[in-house]
SEDODO-882501 format. One line per 5 residues: number of its first residue (from 1); their letters; for each residue x, y, z of N, C-alpha, C, O. Coordinates in steps of 0.1 Angstrom, whole numbers, plus 5000, padded with zeros to 4 digits. Layout:
! SEDODO-882501
NUM	A	X/Y/Z/X/Y/Z/X/Y/Z/X/Y/Z ~ ...
This chain:
! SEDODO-882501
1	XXXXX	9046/3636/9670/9037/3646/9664/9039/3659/9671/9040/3661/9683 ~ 9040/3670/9660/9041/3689/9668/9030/3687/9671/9021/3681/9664 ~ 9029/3695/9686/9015/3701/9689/9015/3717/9687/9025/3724/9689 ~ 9006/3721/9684/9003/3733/9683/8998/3741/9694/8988/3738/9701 ~ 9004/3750/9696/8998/3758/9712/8999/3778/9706/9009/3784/9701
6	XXXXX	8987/3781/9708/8984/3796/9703/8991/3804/9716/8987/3801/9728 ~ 9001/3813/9713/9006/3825/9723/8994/3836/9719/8993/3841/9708 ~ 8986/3838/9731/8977/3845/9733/8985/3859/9738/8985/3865/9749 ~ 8991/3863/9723/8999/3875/9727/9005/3887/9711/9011/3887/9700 ~ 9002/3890/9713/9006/3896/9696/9020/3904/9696/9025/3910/9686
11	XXXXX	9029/3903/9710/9039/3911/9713/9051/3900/9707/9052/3888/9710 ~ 9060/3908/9695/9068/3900/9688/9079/3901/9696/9089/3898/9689 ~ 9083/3904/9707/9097/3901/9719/9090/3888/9723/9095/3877/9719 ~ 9080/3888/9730/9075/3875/9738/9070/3867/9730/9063/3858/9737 ~ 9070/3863/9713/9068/3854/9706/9081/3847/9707/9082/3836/9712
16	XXXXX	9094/3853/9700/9106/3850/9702/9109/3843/9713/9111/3831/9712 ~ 9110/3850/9725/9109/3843/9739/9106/3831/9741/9115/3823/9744 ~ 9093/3828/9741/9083/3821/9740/9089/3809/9727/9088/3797/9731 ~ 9094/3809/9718/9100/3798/9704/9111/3793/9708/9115/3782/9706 ~ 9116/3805/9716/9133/3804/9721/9132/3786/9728/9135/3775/9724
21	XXXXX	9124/3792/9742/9122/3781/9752/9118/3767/9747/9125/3757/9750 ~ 9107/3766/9739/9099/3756/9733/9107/3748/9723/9104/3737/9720 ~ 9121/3758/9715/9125/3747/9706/9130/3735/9705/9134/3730/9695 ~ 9129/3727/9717/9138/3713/9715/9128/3707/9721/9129/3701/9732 ~ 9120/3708/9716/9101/3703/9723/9095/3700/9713/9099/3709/9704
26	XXXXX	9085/3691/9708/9075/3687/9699/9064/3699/9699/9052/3694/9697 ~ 9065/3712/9700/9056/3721/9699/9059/3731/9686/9070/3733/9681 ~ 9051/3735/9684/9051/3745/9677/9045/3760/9681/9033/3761/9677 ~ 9049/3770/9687/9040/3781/9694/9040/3791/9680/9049/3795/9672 ~ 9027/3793/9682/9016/3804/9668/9010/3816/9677/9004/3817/9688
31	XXXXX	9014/3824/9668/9010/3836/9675/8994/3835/9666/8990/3830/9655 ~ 8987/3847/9682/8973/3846/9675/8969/3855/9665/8958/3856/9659 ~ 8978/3861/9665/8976/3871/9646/8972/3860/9635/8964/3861/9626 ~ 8981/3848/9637/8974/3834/9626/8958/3829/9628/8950/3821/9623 ~ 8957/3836/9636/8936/3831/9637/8928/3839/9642/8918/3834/9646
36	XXXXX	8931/3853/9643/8928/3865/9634/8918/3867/9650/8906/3869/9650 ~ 8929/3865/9664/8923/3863/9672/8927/3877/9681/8938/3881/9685 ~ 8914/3884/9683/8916/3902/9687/8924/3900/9697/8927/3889/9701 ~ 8928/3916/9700/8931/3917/9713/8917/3920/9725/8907/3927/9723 ~ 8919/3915/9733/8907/3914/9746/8911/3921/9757/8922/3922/9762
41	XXXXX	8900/3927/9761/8898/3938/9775/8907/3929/9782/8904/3917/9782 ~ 8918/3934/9788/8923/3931/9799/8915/3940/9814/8918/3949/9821 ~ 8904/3932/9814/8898/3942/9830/8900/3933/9839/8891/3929/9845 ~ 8912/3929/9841/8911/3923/9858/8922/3931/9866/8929/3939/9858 ~ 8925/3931/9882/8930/3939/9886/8942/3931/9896/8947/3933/9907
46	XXXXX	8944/3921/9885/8958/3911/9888/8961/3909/9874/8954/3912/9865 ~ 8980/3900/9875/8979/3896/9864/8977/3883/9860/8983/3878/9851 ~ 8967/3877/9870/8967/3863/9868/8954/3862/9860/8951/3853/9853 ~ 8944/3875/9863/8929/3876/9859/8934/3882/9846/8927/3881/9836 ~ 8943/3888/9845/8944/3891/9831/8951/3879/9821/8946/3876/9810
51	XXXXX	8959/3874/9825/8962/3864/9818/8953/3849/9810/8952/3843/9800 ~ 8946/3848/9824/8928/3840/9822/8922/3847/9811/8917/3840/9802 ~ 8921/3856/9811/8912/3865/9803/8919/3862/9789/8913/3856/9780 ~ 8933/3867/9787/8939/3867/9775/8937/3847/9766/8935/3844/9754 ~ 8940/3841/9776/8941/3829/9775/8932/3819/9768/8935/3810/9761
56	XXXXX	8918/3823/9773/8904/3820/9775/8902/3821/9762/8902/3811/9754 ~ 8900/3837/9758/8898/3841/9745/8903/3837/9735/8896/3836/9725 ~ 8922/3833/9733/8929/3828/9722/8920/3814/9720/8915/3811/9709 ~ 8920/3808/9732/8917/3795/9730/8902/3793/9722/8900/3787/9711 ~ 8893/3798/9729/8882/3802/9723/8881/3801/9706/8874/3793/9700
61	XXXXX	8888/3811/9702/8889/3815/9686/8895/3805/9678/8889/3798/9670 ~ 8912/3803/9684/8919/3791/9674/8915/3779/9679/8925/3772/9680 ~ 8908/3773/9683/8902/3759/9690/8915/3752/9696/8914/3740/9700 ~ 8929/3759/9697/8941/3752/9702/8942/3752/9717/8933/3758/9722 ~ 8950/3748/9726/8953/3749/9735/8964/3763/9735/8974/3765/9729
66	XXXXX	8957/3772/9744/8969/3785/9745/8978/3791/9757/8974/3792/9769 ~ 8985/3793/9755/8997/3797/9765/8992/3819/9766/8993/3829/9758 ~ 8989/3817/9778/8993/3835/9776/9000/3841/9787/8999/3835/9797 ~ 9008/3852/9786/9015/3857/9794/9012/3874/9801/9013/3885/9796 ~ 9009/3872/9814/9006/3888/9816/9019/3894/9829/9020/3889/9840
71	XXXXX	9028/3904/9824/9036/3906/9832/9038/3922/9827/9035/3928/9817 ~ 9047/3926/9840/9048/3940/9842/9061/3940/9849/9069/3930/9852 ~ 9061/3956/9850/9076/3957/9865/9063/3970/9875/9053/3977/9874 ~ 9071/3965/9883/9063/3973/9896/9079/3979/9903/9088/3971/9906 ~ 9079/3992/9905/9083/3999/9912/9083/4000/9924/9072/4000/9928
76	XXXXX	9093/4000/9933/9086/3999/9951/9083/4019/9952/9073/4023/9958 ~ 9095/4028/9945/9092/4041/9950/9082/4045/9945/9080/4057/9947 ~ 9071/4038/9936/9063/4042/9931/9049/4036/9935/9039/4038/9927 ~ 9048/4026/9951/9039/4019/9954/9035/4009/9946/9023/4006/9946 ~ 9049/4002/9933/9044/3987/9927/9034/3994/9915/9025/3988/9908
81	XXXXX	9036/4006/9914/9031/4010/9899/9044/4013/9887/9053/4020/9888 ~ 9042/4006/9877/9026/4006/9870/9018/3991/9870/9006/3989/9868 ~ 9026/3982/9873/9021/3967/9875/9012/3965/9863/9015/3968/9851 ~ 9000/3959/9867/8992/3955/9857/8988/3964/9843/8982/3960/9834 ~ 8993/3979/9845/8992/3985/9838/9001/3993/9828/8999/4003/9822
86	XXXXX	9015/3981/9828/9027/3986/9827/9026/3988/9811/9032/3998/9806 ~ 9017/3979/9805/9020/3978/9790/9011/3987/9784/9009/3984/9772 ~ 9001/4002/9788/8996/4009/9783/9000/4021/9794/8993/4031/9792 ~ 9008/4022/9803/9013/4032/9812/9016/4044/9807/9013/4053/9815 ~ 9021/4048/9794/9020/4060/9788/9012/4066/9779/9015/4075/9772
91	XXXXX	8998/4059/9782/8987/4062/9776/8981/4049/9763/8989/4040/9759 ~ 8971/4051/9761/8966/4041/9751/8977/4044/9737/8983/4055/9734 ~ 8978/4030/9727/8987/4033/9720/9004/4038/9723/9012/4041/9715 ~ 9005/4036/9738/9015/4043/9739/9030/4028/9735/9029/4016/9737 ~ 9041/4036/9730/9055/4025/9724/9061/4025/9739/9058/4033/9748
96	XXXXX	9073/4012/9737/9078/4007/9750/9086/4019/9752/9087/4021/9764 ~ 9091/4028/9745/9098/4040/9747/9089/4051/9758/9094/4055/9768 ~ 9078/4054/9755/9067/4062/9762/9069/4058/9776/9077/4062/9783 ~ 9059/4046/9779/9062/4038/9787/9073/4040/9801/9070/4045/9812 ~ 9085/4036/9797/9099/4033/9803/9096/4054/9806/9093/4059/9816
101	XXXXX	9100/4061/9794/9101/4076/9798/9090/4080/9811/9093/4086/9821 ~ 9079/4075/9808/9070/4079/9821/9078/4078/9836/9080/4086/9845 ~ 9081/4063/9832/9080/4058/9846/9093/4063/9850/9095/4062/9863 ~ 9104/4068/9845/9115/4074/9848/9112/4086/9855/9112/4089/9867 ~ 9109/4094/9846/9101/4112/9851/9090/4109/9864/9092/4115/9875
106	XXXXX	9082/4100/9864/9074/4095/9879/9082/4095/9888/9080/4103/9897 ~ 9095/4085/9889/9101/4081/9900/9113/4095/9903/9118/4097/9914 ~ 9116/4100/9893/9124/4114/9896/9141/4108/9901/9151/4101/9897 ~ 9138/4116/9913/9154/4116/9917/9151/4105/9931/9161/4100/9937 ~ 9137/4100/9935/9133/4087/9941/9146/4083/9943/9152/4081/9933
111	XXXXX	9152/4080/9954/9162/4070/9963/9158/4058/9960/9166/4049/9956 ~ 9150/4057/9961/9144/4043/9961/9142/4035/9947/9130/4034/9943 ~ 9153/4028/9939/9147/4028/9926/9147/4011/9927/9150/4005/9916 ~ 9145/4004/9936/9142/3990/9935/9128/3990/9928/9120/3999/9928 ~ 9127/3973/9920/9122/3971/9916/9119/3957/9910/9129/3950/9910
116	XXXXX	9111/3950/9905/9108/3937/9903/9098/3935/9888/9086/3939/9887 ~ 9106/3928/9878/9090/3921/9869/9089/3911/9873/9095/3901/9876 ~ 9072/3915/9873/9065/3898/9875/9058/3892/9864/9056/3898/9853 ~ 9056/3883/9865/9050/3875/9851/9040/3864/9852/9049/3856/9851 ~ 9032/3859/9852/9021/3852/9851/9017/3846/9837/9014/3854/9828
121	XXXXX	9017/3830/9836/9018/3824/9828/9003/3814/9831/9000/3808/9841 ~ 8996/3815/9820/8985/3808/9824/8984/3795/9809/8979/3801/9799 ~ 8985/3788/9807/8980/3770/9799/8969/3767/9802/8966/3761/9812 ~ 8961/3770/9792/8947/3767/9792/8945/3755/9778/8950/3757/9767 ~ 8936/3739/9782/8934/3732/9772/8925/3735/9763/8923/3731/9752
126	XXXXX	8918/3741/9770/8904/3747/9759/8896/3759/9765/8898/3762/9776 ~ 8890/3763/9759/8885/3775/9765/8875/3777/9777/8870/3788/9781 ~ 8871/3764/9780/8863/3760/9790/8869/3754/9805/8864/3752/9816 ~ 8885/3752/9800/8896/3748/9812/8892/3757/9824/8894/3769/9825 ~ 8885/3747/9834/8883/3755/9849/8895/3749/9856/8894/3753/9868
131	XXXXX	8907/3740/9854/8915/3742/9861/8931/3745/9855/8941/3737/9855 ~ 8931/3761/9848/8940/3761/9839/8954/3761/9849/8954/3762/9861 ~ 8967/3758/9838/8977/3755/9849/8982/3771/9848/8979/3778/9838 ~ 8988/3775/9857/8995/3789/9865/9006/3788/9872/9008/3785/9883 ~ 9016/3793/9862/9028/3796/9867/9030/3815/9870/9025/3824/9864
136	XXXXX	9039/3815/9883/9040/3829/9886/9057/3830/9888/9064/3823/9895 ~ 9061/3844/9880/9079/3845/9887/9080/3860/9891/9070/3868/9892 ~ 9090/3861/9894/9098/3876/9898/9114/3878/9896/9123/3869/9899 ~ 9117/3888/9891/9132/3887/9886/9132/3903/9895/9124/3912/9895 ~ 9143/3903/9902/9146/3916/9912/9157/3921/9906/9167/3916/9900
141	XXXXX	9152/3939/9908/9162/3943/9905/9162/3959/9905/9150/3961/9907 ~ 9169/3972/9904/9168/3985/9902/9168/3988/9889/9172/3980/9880 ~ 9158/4005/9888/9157/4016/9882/9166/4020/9880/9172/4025/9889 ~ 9172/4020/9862/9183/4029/9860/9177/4044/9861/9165/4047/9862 ~ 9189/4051/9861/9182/4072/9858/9183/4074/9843/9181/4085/9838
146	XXXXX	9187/4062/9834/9184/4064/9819/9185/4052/9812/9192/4044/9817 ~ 9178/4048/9799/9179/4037/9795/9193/4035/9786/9198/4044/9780 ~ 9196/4024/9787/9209/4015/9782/9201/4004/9776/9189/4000/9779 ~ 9214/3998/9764/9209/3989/9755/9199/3987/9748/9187/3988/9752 ~ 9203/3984/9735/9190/3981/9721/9183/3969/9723/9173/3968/9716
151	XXXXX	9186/3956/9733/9181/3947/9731/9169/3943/9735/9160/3952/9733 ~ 9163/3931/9741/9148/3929/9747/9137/3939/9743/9138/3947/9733 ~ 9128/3938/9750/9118/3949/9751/9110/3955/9760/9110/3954/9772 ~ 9103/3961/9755/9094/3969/9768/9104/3979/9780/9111/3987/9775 ~ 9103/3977/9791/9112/3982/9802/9126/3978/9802/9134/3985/9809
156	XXXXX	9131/3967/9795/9142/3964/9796/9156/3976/9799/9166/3976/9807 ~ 9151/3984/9788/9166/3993/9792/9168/4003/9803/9178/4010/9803 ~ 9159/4004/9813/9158/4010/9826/9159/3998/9834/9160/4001/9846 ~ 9158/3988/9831/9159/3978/9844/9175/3972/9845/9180/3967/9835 ~ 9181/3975/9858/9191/3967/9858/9189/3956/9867/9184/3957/9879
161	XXXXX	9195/3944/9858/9189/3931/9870/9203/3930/9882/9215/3934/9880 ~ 9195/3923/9894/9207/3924/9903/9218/3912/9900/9229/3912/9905 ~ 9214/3902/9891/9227/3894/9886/9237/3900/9877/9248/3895/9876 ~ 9235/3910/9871/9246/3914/9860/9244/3929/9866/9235/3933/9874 ~ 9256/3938/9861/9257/3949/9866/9254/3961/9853/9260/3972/9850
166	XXXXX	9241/3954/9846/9240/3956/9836/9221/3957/9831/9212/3950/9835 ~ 9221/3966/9822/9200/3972/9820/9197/3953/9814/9205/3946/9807 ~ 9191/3951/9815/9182/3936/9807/9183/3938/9794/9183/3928/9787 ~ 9184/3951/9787/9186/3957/9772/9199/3951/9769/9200/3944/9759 ~ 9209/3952/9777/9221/3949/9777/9227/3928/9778/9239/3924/9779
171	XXXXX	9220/3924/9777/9221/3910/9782/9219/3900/9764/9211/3902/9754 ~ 9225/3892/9765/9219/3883/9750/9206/3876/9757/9202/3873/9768 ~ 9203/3873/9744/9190/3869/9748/9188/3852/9758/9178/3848/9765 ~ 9201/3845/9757/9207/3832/9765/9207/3835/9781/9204/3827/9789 ~ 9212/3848/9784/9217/3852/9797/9201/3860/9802/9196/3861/9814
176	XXXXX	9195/3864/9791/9184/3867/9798/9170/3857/9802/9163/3858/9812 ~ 9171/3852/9794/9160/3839/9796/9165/3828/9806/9157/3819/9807 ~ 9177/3827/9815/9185/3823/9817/9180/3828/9837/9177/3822/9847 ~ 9181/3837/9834/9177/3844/9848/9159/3852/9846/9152/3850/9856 ~ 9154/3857/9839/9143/3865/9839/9129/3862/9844/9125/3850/9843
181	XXXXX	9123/3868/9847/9108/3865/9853/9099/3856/9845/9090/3847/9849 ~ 9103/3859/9830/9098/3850/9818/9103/3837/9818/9095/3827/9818 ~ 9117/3837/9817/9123/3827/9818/9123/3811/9828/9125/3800/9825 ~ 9120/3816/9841/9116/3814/9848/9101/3805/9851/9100/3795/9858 ~ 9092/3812/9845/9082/3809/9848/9078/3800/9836/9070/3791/9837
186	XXXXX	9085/3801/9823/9080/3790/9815/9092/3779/9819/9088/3768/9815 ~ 9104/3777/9824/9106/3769/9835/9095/3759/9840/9092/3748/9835 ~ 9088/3767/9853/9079/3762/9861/9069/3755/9849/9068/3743/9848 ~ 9063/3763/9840/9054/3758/9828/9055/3747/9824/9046/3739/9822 ~ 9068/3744/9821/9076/3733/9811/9075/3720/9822/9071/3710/9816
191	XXXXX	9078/3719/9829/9079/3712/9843/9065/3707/9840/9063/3698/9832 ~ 9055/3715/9847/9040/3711/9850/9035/3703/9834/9031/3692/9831 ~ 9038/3712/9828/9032/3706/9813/9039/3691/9808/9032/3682/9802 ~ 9052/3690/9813/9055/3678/9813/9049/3665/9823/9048/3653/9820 ~ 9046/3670/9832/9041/3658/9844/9031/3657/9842/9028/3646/9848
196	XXXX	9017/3663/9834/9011/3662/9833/9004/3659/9816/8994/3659/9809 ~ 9022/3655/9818/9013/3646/9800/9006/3651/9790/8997/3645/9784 ~ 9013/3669/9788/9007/3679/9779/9014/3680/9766/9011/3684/9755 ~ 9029/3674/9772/9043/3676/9762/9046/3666/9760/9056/3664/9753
């Protein structure tokens, strides 16, 4: 039997992502646009409290068990900003273009262009789950001085990962799920969700 599990996420890169991983699995992942489920105050000041929050609420609305994802890139020359704030960093409303341009013109001619996404994955069974499962990753890597490649999203085309000599824009989507902070952590997800007799 498919199980149904709501991505507590309205971002159509990390739906894809998210179907990519799941396909040779008895699931089916539904974005929460199908149960007309808002977007929610992200006020925590991690992204694990934000992910809770996002997670809580899908589940809440579609009565499903939901998967949410809260991840950023953190800059080291920029003291690990914009982090939890990566995905409104160029202001409310702001496109992944805004975004990426900020944080380019912030870091300037910065020496320092290391950098890391992290990602936090939280599986909640119901919206009352007080011990939801939590997966956490990091994928390392430098600040390009301009963006490269049409592909992925968000920061992708300023990030070059230290496995390829090449922006994450630039990667198929196999080689990036393959290595990435996303990738990774629904990894760890898939694992836990299996041992635990979820899958």
């Amino acid at each position: 039997m498919t199980k149904n599990i709501v991505l507590a996420s309205g971002n159509k890169g990390k739906l894809a992502e998210f179907t990519q991983m799941f396909q040779d699995l008895a699931v089916t992942i539904k974005p929460q646009s199908e149960f007309n489920v808002s977007e929610v105050a992200e006020t925590g000041t991690t992204f694990v409290e934000n992910a809770i929050i996002k997670a809580r609420h899908a589940a809440e609305i579609s009565g499903l068990p939901a998967i949410s994802d809260d991840s950023g890139i953190e800059a080291d020359g920029l003291n690990g900003a914009p982090g939890v704030y990566s995905a409104r960093y160029g202001g409310e409303g702001a496109t992944a273009q805004d975004n990426y341009t900020k944080l380019l013109k912030e870091l300037g001619d910065n020496p320092n262009r290391k950098a890391r996404f992290q990602c936090v994955l939280v599986y909640m069974r119901h919206h009352q789950d007080a011990s939801p499962v939590i997966c956490q990753a990091s994928w390392e890597g430098t600040i390009s001085d301009a963006p490269h490649g049409n592909g992925g999203h968000g920061y992708d085309p300023i990030f070059v990962c230290n496995e390829h000599a090449k922006s994450a824009a630039e990667l198929t989507p196999e080689q990036k799920n393959a290595i990435s902070h996303r990738g990774k952590a629904l990894e760890m997800l898939l694992a836990k969700l299996k041992q635990l007799g979820e899958l």
